[in-house]
N, C-alpha and C positions, 0 to 999 in steps of 0.2 A: 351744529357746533363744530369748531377745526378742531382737526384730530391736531396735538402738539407732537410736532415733531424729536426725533433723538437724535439732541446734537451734541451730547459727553462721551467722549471717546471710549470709555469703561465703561461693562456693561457684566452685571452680575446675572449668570443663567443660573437661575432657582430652581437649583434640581441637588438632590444624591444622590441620583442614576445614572453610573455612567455610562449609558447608552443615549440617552437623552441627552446629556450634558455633549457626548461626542457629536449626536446628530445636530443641532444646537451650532455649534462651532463650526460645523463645517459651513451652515446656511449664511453664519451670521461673519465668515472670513470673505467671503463676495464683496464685503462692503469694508474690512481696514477696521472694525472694530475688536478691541482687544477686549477678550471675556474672562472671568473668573469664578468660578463655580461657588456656589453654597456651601459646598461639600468643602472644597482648598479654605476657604474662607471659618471652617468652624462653625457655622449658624445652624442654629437651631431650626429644625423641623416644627412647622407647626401642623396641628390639629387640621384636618382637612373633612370639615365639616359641612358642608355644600352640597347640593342635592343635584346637582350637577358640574360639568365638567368648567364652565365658565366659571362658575362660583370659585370650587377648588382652585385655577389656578387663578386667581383673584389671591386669594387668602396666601398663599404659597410668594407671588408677584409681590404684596404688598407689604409681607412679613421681610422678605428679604431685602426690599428698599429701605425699609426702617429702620433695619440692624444694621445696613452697610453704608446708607448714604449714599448710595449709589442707588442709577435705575436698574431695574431689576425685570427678566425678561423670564417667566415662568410656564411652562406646560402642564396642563392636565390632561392625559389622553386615554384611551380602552378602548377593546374591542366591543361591539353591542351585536348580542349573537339574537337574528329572528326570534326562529323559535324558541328560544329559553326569556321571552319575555324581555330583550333589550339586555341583562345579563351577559356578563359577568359588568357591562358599564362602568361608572365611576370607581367600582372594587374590582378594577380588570387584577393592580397590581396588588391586593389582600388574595385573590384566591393562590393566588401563588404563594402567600406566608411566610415569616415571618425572613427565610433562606432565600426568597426571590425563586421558588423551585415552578420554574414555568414549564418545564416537561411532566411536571404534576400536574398541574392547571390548566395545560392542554389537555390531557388525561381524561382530567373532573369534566370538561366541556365534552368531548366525546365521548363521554357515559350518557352523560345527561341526552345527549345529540341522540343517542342510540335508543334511550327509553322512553324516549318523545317521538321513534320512529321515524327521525330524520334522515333517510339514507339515501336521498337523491338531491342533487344540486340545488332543483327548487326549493327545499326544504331546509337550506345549509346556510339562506343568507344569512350576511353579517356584513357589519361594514365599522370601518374602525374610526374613530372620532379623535382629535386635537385641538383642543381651546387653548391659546395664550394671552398672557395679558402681559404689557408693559405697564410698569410703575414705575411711579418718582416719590421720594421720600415725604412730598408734600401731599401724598396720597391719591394723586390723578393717576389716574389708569385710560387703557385700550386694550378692546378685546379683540380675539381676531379667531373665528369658527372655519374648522376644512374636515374634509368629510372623505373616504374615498371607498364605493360599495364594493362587493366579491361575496366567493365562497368559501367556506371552511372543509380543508381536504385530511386524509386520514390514510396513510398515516406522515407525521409532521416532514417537510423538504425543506432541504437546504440548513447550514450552519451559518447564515450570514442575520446581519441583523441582530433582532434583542426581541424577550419578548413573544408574541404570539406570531412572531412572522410566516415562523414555518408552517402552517396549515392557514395560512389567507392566501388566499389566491384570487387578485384584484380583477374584475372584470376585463374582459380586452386582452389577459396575459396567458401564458402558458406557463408562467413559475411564478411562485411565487413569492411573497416577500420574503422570505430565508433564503434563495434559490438568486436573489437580486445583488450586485454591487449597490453598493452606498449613492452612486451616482445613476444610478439605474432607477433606484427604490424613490429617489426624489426626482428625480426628471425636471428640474428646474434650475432654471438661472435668472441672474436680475432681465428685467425688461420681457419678461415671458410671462403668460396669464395667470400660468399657474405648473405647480407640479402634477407628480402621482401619486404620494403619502398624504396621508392627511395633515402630517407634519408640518408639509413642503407645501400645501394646499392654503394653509394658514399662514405659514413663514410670507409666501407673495404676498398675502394681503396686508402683513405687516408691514413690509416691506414696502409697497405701493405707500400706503396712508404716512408712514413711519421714518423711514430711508431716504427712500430715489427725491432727488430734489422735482 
C-alpha cells in the first residue's frame, strides 16, 4: 500500500505535554511546517484505551484530526523497565499522577528495582518506546515504531529533558538522557538513518515514508 504523503502546511501535534509538543517542533521545524498543539487549540483529551503504544497514539492522532480538520501528528511513548515485567509501559505517564510528579515515579521504579533485587546494570535494562501516528480527518493514518535500549541509573542525572530522562542511560553513552542537549538526545537530521531517542528514531521513519520527496 503507499504510504500518503503530508503535503498541508499545518499540522496539529496531538499532545498536552509540553515536553512532547516542544520535542515535536523542534523534529518537525527541519522541514517548514507550521505546528499547533491540541493543547493552544482547546481539544479535548481523549480516553486512551489501547493496549499498546501504537493503538494510544492511533486514538489520540485520530481524535485530534476530527476535531481540527487538520492532520494531526500524535505520540504515544514510555519507558518499558526489564525486570518489572515491561512496566511502567503504556502507563509510564499515570505513575507519575495526576501533578505529572516524575521524580515520584522515578522513586516508585527504584523501589520496585530494589525489591526485585535489581542492583546491577544487567538487571536494570529498560528501553524507552515511541509510536506516532499521522492522521487525516478522513480517518487514514501511519504508524511509525523507534525504540532505543539502556540502563536505569540511581540516583536521577541531569535537569534536561522531561520525564524519566534522568535515570536512562542509552547504551553506548556516558550521560544520560537528562545530562543530554535537545540536540544531542535526538541525534538526527533530515537524510540521516535515524536518531538516538526513540522519539527521533520514529520521527526518521516518518519523515522517510511522510516528508522527504
Amino acid at each position: 500500500m503507499t504510504v500518503r504523503k503530508l503535503t498541508e502546511p499545518r499540522l496539529v501535534v496531538a499532545s498536552h505535554n509540553a515536553g512532547k509538543v516542544r520535542e515535536i517542533n523542534d523534529l518537525v521545524a527541519h522541514f517548514g511546517i507550521e505546528t499547533v498543539s491540541a493543547g493552544t487549540l482547546d481539544l479535548a483529551e481523549p480516553e486512551e484505551t489501547g493496549t499498546t503504544f501504537t493503538e494510544n497514539a492511533g486514538i489520540k492522532a485520530l481524535a485530534a484530526a476530527t476535531a481540527s480538520g487538520l492532520p494531526a501528528l500524535a505520540d504515544d511513548s514510555g519507558l518499558a523497565v526489564e525486570a518489572l515485567g515491561g512496566d511502567p509501559g503504556i502507563h509510564s505517564a499515570r505513575w507519575a499522577g495526576a501533578d505529572r510528579d516524575f521524580a515520584m515515579a522515578m522513586r516508585n521504579i527504584e523501589e520496585k528495582l530494589q525489591a526485585a533485587g535489581a542492583t546491577t546494570p544487567e538487571k536494570r535494562r529498560a528501553k524507552f518506546v515511541a509510536a506516532l501516528c499521522l492522521a487525516w480527518p478522513d480517518g487514514h493514518r501511519e504508524d511509525f515504531l523507534g525504540e532505543v535500549e539502556g540502563t536505569l541509573v540511581w540516583p536521577p542525572r541531569g535537569t534536561a529533558g522531561f520525564g524519566y530522562d534522568p535515570v536512562f542511560l542509552p547504551d553506548g553513552h556516558e550521560r544520560t538522557f537528562g545530562e543530554m542537549t535537545a540536540e544531542e538526545k535526538h541525534g538526527w537530521k533530515p537524510g540521516e538513518p535515524e536518531g538516538l531517542s526513540h522519539r527521533a528514531r520514529a520521527f526518521a521513519k516518518f519523515a522517510a515514508a511522510c516528508l522527504e520527496k
